[in-house]
N, C-alpha and C positions, 0 to 999 in steps of 0.2 A: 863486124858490120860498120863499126863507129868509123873505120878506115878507110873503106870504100866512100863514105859519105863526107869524108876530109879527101880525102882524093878527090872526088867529083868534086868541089867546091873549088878547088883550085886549080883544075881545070875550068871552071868555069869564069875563074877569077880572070885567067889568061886568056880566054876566047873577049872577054869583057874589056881587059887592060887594052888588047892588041885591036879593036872594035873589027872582032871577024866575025860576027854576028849580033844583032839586035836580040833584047832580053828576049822578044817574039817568038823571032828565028830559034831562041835556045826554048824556051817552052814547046811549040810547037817541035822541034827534034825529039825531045826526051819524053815526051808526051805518047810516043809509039813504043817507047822502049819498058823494060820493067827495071831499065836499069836506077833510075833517080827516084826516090819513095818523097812522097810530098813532101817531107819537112824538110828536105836538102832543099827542092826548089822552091822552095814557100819563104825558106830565112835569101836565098839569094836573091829574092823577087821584091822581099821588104825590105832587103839592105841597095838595091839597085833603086828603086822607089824613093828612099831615103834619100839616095845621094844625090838624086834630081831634083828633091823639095828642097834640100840647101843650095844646089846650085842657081833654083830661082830666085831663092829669099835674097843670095848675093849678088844677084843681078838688079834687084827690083834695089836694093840697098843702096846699090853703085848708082842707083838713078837710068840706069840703061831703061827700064820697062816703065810704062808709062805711071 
């Protein structure tokens, strides 16, 4: 099972790299399926989450944000 769940992940890594869908987009998809069991989309939702809170902090840093 631990497979499947490294599988989906990097699948999702590259639907995310390639921006062919919004984190949304991939909730609402997997959301219908039994295929993704919460904690695969829970760690990809706080690590996509994540990587948005440093990208403001490094905006707001650079002085771009008010």
């Amino acid at each position: 099972m631990r497979e499947a769940g490294d599988e989906l992940l990097a699948v999702l890594k590259k639907i995310e790299d390639d921006k062919l869908l919004t984190p949304l987009q991939i909730v609402r998809a997997l959301s219908g399926t039994g295929v993704a069991h919460l904690g695969v989309v829970k760690g990809f939702l706080a690590e996509t989450i994540e990587k948005e809170r440093r990208d403001i902090e490094n905006v707001r840093f650079l002085g771009y944000v008010g």
